[in-house]
ZATORVEX-129090 format. One record per residue (C-alpha): residue number from 1; residue in one letter; chain; z, x, y. Coordinates in Angstrom, 2 decimals, m for minus. Example, Ala and Ser with C-alpha at 12.3 -4.5 7.8 and 13.67 -1.06 7.14 Angstrom:
ZATORVEX-129090
(1, 'a', 'A', (7.80, 12.30, m4.50)) (2, 's', 'A', (7.14, 13.67, m1.06)) 
end
This chain:
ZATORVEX-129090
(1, 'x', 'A', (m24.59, 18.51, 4.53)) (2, 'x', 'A', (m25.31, 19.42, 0.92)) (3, 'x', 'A', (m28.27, 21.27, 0.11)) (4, 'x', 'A', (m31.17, 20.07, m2.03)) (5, 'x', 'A', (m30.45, 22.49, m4.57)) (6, 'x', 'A', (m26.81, 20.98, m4.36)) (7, 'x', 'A', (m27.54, 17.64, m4.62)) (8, 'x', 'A', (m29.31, 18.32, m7.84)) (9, 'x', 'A', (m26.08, 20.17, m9.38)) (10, 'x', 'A', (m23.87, 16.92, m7.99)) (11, 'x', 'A', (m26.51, 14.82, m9.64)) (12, 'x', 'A', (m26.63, 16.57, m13.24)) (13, 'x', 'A', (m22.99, 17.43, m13.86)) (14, 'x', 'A', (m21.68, 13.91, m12.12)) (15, 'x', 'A', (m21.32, 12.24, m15.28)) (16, 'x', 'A', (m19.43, 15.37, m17.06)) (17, 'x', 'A', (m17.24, 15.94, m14.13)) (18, 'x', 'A', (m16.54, 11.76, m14.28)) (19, 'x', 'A', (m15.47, 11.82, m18.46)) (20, 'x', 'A', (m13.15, 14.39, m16.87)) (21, 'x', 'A', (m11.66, 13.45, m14.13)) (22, 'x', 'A', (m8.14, 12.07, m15.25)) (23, 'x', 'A', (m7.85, 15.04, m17.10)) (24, 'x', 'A', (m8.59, 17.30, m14.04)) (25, 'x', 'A', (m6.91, 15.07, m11.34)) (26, 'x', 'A', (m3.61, 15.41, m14.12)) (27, 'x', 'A', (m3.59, 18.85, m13.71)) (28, 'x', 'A', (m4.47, 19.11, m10.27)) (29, 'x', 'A', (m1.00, 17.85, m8.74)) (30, 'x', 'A', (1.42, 20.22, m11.23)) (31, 'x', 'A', (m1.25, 23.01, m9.88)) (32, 'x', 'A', (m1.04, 21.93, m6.35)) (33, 'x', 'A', (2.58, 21.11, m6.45)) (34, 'x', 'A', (3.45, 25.02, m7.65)) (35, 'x', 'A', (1.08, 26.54, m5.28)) (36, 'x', 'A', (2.37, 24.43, m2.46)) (37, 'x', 'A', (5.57, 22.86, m2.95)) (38, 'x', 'A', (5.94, 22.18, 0.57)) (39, 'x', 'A', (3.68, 19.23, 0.36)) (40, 'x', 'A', (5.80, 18.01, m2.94)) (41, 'x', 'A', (7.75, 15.97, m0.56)) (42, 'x', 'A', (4.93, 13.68, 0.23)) (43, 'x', 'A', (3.69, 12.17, m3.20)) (44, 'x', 'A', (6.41, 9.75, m4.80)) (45, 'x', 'A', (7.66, 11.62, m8.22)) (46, 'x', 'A', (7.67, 7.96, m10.02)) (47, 'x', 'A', (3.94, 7.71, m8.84)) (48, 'x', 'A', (3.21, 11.12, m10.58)) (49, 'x', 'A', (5.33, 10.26, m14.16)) (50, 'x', 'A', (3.40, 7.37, m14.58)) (51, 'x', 'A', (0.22, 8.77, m13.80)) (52, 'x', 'A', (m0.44, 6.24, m11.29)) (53, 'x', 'A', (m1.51, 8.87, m8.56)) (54, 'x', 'A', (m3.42, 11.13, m10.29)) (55, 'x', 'A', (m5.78, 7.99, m11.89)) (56, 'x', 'A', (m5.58, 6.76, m7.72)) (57, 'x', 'A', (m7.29, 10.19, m6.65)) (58, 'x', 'A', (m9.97, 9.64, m9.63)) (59, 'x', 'A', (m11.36, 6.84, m8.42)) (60, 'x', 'A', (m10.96, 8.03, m4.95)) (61, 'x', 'A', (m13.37, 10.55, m5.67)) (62, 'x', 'A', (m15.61, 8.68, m8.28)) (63, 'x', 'A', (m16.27, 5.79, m5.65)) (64, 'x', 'A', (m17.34, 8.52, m3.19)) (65, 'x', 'A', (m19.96, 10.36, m5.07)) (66, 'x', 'A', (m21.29, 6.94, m6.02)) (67, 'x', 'A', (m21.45, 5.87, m2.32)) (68, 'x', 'A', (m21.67, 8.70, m0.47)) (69, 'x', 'A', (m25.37, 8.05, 0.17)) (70, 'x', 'A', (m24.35, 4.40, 1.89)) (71, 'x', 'A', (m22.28, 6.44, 5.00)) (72, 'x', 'A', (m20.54, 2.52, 5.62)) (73, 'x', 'A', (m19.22, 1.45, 2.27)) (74, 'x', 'A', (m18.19, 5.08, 1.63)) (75, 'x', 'A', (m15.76, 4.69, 5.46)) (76, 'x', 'A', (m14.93, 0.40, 3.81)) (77, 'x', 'A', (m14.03, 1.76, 0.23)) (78, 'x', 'A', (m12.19, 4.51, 1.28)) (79, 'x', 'A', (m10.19, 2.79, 3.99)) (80, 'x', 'A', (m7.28, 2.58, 1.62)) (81, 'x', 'A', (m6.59, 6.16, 1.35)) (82, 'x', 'A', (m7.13, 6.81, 4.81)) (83, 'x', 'A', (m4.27, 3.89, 5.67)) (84, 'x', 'A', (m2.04, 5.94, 3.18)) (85, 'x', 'A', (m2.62, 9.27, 5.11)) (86, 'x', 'A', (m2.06, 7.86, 8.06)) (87, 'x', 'A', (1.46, 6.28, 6.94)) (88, 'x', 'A', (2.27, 9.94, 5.56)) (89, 'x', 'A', (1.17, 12.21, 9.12)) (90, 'x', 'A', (m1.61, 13.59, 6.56)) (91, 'x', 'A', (m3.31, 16.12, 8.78)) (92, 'x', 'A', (m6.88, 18.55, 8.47)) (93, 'x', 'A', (m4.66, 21.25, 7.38)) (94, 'x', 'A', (m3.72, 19.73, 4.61)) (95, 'x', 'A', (m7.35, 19.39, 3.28)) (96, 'x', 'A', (m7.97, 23.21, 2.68)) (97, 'x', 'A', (m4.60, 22.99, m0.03)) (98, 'x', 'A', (m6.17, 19.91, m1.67)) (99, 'x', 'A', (m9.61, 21.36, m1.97)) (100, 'x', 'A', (m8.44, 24.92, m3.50)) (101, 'x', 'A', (m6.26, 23.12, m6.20)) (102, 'x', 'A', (m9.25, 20.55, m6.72)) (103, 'x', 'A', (m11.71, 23.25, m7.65)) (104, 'x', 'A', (m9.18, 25.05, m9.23)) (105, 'x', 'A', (m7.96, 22.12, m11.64)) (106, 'x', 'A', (m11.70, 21.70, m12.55)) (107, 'x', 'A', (m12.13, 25.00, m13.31)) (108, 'x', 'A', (m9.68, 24.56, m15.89)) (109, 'x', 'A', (m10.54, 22.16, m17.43)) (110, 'x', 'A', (m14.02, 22.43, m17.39)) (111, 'x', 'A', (m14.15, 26.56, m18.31)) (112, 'x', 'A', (m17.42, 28.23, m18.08)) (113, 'x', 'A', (m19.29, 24.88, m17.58)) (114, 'x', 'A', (m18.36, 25.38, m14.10)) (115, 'x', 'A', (m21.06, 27.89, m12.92)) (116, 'x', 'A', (m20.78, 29.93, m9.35)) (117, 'x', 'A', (m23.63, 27.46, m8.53)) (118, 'x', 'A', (m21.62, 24.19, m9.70)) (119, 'x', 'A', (m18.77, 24.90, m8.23)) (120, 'x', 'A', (m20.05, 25.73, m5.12)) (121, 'x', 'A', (m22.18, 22.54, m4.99)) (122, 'x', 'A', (m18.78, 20.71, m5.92)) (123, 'x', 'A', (m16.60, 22.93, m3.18)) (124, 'x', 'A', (m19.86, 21.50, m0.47)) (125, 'x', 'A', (m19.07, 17.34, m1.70)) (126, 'x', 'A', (m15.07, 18.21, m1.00)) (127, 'x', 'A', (m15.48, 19.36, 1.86)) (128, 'x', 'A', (m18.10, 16.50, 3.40)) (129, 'x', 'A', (m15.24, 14.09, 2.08)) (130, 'x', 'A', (m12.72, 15.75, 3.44)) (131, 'x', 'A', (m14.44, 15.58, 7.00)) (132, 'x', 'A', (m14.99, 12.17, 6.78)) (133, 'x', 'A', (m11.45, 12.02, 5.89)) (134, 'x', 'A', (m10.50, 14.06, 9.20)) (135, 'x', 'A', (m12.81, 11.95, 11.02)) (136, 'x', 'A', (m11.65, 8.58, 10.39)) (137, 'x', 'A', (m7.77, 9.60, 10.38)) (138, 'x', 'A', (m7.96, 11.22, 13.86)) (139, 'x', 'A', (m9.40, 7.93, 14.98)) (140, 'x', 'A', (m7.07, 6.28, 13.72)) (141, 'x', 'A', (m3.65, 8.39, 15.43)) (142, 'x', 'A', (m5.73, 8.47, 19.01)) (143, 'x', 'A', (m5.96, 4.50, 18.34)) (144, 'x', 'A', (m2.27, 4.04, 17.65)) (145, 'x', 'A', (m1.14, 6.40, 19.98)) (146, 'x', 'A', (m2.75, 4.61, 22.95)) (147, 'x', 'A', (m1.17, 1.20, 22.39)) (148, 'x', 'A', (1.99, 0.56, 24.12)) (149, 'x', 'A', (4.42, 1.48, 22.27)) (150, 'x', 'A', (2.61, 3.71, 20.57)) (151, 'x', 'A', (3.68, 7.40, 19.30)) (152, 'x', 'A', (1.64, 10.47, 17.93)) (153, 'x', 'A', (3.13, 12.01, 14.56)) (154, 'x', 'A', (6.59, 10.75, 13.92)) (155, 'x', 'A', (9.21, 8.59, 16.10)) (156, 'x', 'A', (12.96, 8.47, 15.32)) (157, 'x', 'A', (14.36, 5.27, 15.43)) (158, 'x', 'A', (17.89, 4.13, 15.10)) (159, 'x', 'A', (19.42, 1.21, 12.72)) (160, 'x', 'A', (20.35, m1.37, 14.65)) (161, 'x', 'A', (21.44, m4.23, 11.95)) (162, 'x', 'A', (21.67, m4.80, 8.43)) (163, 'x', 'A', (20.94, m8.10, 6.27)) (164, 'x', 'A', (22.05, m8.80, 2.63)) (165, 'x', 'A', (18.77, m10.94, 1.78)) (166, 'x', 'A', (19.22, m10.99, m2.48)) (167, 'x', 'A', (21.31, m9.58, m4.84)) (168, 'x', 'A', (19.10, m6.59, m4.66)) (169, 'x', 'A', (17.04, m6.98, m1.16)) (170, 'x', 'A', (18.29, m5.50, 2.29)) (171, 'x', 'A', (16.75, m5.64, 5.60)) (172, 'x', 'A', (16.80, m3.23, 8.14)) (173, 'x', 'A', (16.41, m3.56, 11.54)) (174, 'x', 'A', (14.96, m0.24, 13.04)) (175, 'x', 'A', (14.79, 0.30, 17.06)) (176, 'x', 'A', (13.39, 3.37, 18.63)) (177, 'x', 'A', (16.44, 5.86, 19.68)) (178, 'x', 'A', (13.96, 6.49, 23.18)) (179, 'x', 'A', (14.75, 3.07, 24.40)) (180, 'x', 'A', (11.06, 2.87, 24.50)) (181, 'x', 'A', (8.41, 0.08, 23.42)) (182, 'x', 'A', (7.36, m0.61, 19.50)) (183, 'x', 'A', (3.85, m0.81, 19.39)) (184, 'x', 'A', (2.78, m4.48, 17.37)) (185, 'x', 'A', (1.39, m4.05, 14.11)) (186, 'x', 'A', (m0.54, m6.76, 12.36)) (187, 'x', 'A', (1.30, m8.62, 10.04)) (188, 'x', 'A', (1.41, m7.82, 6.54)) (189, 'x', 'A', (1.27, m3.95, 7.02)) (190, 'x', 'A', (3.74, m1.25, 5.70)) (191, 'x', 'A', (4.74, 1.98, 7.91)) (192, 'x', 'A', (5.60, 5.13, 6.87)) (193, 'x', 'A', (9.38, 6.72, 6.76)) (194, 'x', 'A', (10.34, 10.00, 6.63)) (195, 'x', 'A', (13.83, 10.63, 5.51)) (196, 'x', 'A', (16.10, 13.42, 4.20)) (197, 'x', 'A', (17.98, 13.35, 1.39)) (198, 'x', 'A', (20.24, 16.39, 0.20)) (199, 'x', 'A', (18.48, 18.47, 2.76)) (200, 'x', 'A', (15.20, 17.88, 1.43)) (201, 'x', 'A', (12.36, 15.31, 3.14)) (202, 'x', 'A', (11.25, 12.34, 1.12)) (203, 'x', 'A', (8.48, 10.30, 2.57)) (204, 'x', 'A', (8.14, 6.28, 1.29)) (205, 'x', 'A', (5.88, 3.57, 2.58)) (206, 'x', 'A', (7.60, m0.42, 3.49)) (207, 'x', 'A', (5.91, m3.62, 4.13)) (208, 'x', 'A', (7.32, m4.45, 7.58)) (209, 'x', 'A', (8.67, m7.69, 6.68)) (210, 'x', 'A', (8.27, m9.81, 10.35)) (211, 'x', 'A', (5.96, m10.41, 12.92)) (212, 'x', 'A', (6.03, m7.63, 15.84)) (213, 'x', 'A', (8.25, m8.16, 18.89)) (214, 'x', 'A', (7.98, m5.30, 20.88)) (215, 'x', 'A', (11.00, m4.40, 20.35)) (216, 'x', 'A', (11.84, m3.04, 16.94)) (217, 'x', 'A', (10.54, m3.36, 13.16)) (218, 'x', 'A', (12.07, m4.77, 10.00)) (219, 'x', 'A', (11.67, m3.43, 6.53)) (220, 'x', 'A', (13.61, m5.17, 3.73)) (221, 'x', 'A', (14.10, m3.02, 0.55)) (222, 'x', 'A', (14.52, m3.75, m2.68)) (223, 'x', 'A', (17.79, m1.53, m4.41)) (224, 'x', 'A', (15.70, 0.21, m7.29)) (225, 'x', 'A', (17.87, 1.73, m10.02)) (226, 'x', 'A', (16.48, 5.01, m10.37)) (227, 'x', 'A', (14.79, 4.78, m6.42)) (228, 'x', 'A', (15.76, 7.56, m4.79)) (229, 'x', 'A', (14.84, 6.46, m1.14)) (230, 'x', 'A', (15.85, 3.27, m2.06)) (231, 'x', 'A', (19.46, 3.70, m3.46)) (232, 'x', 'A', (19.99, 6.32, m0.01)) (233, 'x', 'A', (18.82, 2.94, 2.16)) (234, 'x', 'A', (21.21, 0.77, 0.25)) (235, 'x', 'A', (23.72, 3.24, m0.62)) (236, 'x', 'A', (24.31, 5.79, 2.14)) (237, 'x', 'A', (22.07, 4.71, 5.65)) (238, 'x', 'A', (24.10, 2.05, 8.14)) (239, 'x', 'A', (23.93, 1.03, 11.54)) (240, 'x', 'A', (23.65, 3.69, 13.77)) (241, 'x', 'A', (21.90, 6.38, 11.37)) (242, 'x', 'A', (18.42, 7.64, 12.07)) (243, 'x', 'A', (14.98, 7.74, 10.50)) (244, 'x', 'A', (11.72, 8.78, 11.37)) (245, 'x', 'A', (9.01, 6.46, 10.91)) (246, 'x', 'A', (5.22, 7.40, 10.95)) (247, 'x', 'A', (2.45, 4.93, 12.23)) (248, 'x', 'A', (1.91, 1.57, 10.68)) (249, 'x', 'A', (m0.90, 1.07, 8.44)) (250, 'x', 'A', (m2.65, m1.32, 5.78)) (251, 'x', 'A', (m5.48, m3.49, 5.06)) (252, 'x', 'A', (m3.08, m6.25, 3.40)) (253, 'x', 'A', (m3.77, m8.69, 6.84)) (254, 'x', 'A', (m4.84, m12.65, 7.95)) (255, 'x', 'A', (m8.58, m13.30, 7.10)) (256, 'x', 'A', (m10.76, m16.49, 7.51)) (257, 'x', 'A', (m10.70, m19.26, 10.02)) (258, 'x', 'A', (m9.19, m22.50, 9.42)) (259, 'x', 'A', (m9.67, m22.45, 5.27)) (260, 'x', 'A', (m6.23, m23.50, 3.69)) (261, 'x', 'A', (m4.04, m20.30, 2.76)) (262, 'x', 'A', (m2.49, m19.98, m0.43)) (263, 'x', 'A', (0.92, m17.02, m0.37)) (264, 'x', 'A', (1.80, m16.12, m4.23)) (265, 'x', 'A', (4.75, m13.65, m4.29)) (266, 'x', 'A', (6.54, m11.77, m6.97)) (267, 'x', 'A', (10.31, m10.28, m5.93)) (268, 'x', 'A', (9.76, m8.16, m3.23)) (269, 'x', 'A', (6.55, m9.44, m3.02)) (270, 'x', 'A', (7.07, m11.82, m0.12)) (271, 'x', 'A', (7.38, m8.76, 2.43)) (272, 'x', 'A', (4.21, m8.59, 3.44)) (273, 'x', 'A', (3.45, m12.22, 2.70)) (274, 'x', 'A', (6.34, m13.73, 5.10)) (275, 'x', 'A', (4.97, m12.21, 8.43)) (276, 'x', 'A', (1.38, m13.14, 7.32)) (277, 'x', 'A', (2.70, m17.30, 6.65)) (278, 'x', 'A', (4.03, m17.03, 10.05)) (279, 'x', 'A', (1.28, m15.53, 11.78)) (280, 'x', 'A', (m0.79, m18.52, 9.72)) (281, 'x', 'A', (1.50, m21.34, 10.71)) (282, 'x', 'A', (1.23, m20.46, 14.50)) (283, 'x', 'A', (m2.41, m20.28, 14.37)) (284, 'x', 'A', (m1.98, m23.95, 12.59)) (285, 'x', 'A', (m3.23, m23.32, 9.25)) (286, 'x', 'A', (m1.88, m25.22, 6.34)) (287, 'x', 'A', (0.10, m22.61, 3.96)) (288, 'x', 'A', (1.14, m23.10, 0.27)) (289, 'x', 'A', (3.61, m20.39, m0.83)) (290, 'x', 'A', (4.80, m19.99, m4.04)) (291, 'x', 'A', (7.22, m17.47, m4.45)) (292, 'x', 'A', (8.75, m16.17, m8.00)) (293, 'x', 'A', (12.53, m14.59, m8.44)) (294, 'x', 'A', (14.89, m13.90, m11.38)) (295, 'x', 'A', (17.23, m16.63, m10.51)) (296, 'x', 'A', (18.84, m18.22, m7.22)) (297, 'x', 'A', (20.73, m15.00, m6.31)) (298, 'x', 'A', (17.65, m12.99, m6.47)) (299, 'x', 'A', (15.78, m14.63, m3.85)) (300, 'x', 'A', (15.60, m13.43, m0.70)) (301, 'x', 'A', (14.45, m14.95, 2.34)) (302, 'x', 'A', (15.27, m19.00, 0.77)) (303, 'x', 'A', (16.30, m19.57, 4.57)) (304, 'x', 'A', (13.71, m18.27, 6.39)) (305, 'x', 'A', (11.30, m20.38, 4.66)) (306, 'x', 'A', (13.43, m23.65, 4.92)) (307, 'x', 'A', (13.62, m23.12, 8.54)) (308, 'x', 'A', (9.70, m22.68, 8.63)) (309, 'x', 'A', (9.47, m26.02, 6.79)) (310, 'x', 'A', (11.17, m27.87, 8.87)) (311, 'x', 'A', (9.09, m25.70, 12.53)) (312, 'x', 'A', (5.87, m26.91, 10.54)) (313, 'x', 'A', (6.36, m29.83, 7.97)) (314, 'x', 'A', (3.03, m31.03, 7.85)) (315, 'x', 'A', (1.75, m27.11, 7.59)) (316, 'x', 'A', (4.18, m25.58, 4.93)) (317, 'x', 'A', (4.48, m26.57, 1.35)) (318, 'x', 'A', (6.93, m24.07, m0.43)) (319, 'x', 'A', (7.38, m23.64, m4.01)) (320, 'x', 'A', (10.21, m21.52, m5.56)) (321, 'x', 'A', (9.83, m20.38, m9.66)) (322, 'x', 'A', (12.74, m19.10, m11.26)) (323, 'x', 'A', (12.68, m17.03, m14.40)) (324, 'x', 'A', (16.41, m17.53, m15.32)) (325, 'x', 'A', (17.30, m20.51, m13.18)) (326, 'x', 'A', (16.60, m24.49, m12.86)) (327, 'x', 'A', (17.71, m24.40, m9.68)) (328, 'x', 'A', (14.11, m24.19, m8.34)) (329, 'x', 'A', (10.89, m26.54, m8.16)) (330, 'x', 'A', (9.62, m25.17, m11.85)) (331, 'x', 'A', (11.75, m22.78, m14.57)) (332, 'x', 'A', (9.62, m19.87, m16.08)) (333, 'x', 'A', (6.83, m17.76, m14.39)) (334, 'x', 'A', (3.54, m18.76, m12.22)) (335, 'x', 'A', (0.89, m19.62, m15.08)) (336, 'x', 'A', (m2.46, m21.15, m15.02)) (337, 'x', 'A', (m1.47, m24.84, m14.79)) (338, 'x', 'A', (0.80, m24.12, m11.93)) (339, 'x', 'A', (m2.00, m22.35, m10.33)) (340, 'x', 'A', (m4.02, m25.28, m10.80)) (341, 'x', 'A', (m1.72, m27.81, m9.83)) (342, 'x', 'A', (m1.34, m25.40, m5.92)) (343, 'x', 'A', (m4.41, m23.86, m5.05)) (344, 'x', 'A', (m6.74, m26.40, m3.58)) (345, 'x', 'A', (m10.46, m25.56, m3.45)) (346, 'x', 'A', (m11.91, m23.48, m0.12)) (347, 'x', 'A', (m8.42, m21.77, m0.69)) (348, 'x', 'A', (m8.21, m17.98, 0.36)) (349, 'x', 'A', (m5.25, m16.78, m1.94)) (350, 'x', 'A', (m3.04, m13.24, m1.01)) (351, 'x', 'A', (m0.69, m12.34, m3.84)) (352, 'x', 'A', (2.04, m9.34, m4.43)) (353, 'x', 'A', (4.57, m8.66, m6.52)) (354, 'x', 'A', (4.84, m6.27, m10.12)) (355, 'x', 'A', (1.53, m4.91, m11.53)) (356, 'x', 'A', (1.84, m7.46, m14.27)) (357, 'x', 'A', (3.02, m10.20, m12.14)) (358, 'x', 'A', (m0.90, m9.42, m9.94)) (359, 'x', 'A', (m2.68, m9.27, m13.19)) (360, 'x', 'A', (m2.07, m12.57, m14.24)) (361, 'x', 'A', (m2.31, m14.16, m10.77)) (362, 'x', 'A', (m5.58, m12.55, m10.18)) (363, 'x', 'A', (m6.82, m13.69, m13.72)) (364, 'x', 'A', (m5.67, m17.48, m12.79)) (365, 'x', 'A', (m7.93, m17.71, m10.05)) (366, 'x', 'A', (m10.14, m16.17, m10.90)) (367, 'x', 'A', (m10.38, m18.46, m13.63)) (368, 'x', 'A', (m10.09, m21.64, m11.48)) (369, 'x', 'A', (m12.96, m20.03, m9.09)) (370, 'x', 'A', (m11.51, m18.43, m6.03)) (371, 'x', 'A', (m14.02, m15.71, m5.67)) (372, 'x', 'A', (m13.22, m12.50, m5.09)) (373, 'x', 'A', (m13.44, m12.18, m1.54)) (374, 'x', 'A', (m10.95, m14.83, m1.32)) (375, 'x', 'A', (m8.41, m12.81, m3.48)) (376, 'x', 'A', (m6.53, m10.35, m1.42)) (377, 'x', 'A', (m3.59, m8.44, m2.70)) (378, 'x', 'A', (m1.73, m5.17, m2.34)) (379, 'x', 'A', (m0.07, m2.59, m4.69)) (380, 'x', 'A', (3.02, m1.28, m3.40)) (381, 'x', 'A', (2.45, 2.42, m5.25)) (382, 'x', 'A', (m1.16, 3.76, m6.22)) (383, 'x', 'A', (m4.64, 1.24, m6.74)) (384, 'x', 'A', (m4.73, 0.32, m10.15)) (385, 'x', 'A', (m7.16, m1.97, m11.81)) (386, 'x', 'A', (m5.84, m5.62, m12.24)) (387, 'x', 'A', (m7.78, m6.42, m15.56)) (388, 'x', 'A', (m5.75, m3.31, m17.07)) (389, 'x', 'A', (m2.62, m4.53, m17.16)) 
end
């Protein structure tokens, strides 16, 4: 617990540290990264180019120092970044590293505003975050690991098939080499992989792209050019080779009752949304899904959701967009009018795909009135505001 004198500092130097904090949280990871480089392997390099991590961690810590007096939307906003670091093994040793290279970042960038005093009072808010961090993590791993088919830290499992989905989209089918149980995830999460590449570990995150069995999970990738755990799924991992995954993870899940359920999906966007239709259609909701591709030969998955129109015909109503191709319902991309003409009223609406792709979904209905607690999407790297596309 901070001390009065403390909480004054926090209070007066909040807004200087805030103007700042890009700046610092930018030159905390180079810091970090050459002070540590054995925790390089867990932060995707594209996610550090485009600055999309370092703004993440900014408004990771901004939204705690504005909360931090309301203990239970400080644990609901920063549920997000503890499903991340539970999907990458974080663990309380790593918290120390974080919190040296924080202060030390600020330090730099601040210079001799940052007092003894003020950085002490700063080193005292890290470190109550980072126990609340430590706190709601561990509860999370004792939680997983007690479910059947549940595993502490990381479980190898095997490749057991391969799909060609798209031009660009494979699916992997991943049992566990033990023989053992897979612990059921709820659908619409992603789950953690650890792989090795040249002899160095990469970690990624991947929707799981069905509904749990029991018996083994599926993630379907999308072949990024310049992906480097991508292009080694598609390029150089087959059946019989070995992963490790980590445990699943992600708030991206089926909310509501009986309200009608509106699926908007960009590319590789439908991952998380196909197990979450399913899940919907068995519980007998009615489910719209409108899914956008490039053309015919980029869309993965056109099966899967004829054969769920004709299990639930008077559930299911499918649309398919393509950019290139008028081989679907509608030519061009998912606009306002289409919007319109889809999303009935009452509807709660998920929606993933490309940053831009969210942006203007989330704009559409907003503008037709689906309030924000209806709207529920996911990014697939860092948060990033969807009015700053």
């Amino acid at each position: 617990m901070l001390s009065p004198a403390q909480e004054d500092i926090i209070e007066a130097t909040a807004p200087v540290v805030a103007e700042h904090l890009e700046t610092i949280t930018a030159r905390f990871y180079p810091l970090m990264f050459a002070r540590y480089p054995q925790v390089v392997p867990l932060f995707n390099p594209t996610h550090q180019q485009n600055g999309g991590q370092p703004r993440a961690l900014a408004k990771a810590v901004l939204a705690y120092v504005q909360l931090r007096q309301s203990p239970q939307q400080a644990r609901e906003t920063l549920e997000t970044v503890v499903n991340k670091h539970v999907s990458l093994d974080i663990q309380p040793e790593h918290y120390p590293i974080v919190g040296e290279c924080l202060m030390a970042a600020i330090g730099d960038v601040l210079g001799d505003a940052v007092t003894p005093e003020v950085a002490d009072a700063w080193s005292a808010l890290y470190q109550e975050l980072a126990d609340l961090l430590i706190e709601l993590e561990a509860e999370r791993y004792n939680a997983f690991e007690q479910q059947v088919g549940g595993w502490r830290g990381s479980r190898r499992f095997r490749i057991a098939e391969t799909h060609q989905e798209s031009h660009v989209i494979r699916s992997f089918i991943l049992e566990p080499e033990d023989g053992g149980a897979v612990a059921a995830h709820a659908p619409g999460q992603y789950i953690g992989v650890k792989l090795e590449i040249d002899g160095e570990p990469v970690y990624r995150h991947y929707s799981l792209s069905d509904v749990p069995n029991g018996r083994a999970y599926r993630l379907s990738i999308k072949r990024e050019a310049h992906g480097v755990a991508s292009r080694h799924f598609h390029d150089r991992l087959d059946v019989g080779d070995t992963l490790e995954l980590l445990p699943p993870a992600g708030e991206l899940t089926l909310a509501g009752d009986d309200e009608p359920l509106v699926l908007i999906s960009g590319g590789v966007g439908q991952t998380p949304l196909l197990p979450i239709a399913k899940q919907a259609l068995e519980q007998g909701r009615r489910v719209t899904y409108l899914h956008a591709a490039l053309d015919a030969e980029h869309h993965a998955f056109a099966g899967v959701i004829a054969d769920l129109r004709k299990a639930y015909p008077q559930q299911l109503n499918s649309i398919t967009i393509y950019e290139q191709d008028d081989s679907g319902d509608y030519q061009g991309r998912i606009n306002q009018s289409l919007l319109a003409d889809y999303v009935p009223s009452q509807a709660r609406c998920y929606f993933v795909g490309p940053h831009g792709f969210m942006a203007a979904v989330n704009q559409g209905l907003e503008r037709l009135g689906v309030p924000a607690d209806k709207r529920h999407f996911e990014h697939f790297g860092p948060e990033a505001a969807l009015d700053a596309a």
